[in-house]
N, C-alpha and C positions, 0 to 999 in steps of 0.2 A: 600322330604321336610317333616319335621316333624313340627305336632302344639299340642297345649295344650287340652284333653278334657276339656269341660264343666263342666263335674263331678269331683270328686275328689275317690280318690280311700281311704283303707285305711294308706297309707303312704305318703300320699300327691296329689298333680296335678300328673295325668297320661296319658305321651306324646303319641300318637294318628301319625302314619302313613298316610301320606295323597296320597292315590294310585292312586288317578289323575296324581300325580307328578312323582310314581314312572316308571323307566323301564320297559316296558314288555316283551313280553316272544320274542318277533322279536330278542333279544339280541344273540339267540339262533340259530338262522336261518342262514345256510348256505348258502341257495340255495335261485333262485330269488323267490319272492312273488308269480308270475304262480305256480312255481314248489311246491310251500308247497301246494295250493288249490288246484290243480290239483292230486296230493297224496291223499289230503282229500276226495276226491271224489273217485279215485280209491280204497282208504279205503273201504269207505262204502259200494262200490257195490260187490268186490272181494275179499274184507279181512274180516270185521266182517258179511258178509252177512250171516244168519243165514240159509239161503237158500241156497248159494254157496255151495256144500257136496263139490269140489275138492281140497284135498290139495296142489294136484301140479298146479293149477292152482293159488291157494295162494302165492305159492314159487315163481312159474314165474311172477308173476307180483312185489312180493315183490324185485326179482331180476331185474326186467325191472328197477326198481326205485334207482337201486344201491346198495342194501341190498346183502351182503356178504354170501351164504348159501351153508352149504355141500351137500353131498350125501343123500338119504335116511330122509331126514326130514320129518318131520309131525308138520301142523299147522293143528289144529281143526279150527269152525266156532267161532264167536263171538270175537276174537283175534281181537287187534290192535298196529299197532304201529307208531309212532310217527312220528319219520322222518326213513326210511326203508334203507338210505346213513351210517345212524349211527350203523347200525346192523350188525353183523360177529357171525356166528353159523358155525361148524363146523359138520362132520357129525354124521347120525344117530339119531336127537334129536326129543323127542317128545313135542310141544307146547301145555297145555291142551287150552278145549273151557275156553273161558271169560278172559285167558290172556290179560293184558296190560303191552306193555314194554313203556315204556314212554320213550324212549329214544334222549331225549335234549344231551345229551351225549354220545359217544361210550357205545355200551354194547358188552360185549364178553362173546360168548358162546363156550365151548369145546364142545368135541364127546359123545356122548351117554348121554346126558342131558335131565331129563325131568321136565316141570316146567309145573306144575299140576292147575286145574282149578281155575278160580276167582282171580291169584294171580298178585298181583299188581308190577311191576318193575320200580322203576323212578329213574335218573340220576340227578333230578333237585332237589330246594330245594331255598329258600329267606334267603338275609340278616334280617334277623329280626328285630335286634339292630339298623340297619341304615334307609334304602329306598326301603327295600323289594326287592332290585336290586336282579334278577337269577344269583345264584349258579348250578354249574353244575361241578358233580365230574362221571367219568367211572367205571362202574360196571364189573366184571369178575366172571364168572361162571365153575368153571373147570369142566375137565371132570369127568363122571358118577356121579356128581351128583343130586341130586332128591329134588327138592322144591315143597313140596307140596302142596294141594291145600289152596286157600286163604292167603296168607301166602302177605308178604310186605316188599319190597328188596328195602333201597334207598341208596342213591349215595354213591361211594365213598369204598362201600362193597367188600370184594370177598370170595365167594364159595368155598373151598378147595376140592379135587379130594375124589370122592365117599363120600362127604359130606349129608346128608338129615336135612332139613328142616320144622321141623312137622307143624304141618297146627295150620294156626289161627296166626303165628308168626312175628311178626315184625322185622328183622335185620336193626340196628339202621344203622346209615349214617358212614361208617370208619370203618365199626364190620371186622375180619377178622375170618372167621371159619374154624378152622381147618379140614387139610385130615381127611377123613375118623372116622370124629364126625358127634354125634345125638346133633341137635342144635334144642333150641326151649322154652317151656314155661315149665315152669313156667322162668317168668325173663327174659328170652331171653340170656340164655346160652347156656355149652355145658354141655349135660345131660347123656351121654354115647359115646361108638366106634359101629361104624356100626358095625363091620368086629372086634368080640374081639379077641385077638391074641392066648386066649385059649380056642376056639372052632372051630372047622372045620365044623360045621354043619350049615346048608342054615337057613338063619333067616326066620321066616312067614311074618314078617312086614317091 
């Protein structure tokens, strides 16, 4: 439902969301109400525990909960995610510490992936213009490549193979980044080729 502010803006009355009224996030929810609380908690104890040091003990329990994960992965501490049903990583991948995947929506991860500290993944997103009602678009991360830290992945995105992601970066909602591109700031473009086709020598960065 939408109503009128009080105030006036400068181009007139400025209509005012009323988020008593709107959807929430349950719109998203798969699984019964136990089972989301019941995640929540084994969140905290086994997944972002800062104290937890095992990774495999991360994996196994993100796996107990239905999360899709390959070979050889690595979740740091401080990590969260969302709903762990919506998660598909394939192998090899390293998760940095302070990871959130917020995934309200499928996320897919390839092999040899590493998404670097503090950085934020979310699948979700509001109508804005209407009721604030949750949007929620799937995210894909191909393989090898590297987002790095703090960096802001939303819906709807995908990661092209041996793509990097420089830090600090926002990837709007739909961005599609090319194989084997330096994506990032200034703007949140593509700023060079990982891998330029007329060097054969090993990059430092």
């Amino acid at each position: 439902m939408e109503r009128t502010s009080p105030e006036k803006g400068s181009e007139g009355t400025v209509r005012v969301v009323e988020l008593s009224a709107a959807p929430g996030e349950r719109a998203a929810w798969d699984r019964s109400r136990a089972t989301v609380y019941l995640w929540g908690v084994m969140e905290q104890v086994f997944v972002y525990n800062p104290w937890q040091i095992s990774s495999s003990l991360r994996v196994g329990v993100l796996r107990l909960f239905g999360a899709e994960i390959g070979d050889g992965v690595i979740f740091r501490p401080r990590t969260r995610v969302k709903f762990p049903w919506k998660l598909h990583i394939d192998d090899h991948c390293w998760i940095g510490e302070g990871v959130w995947l917020h995934n309200q929506d499928d996320v897919f991860v390839g092999s040899d992936v590493v998404i670097s500290q503090d950085t934020f993944v979310t699948t979700g997103s509001h109508a804005v213009r209407r009721d604030m009602s949750l949007i929620t678009r799937p995210i894909h991360i191909s393989s090898g490549a590297w987002i790095t830290a703090r960096c802001v992945v939303l819906g709807g995105s995908r990661i092209g193979t041996s793509a990097v992601v420089t830090p600090n970066t926002v990837v709007p909602a739909g961005t599609i980044v090319p194989d084997n591109a330096v994506f990032g700031q200034p703007n949140a473009q593509v700023i060079g080729a990982r891998f330029p086709s007329n060097s054969s020598s090993d990059l430092e960065n």
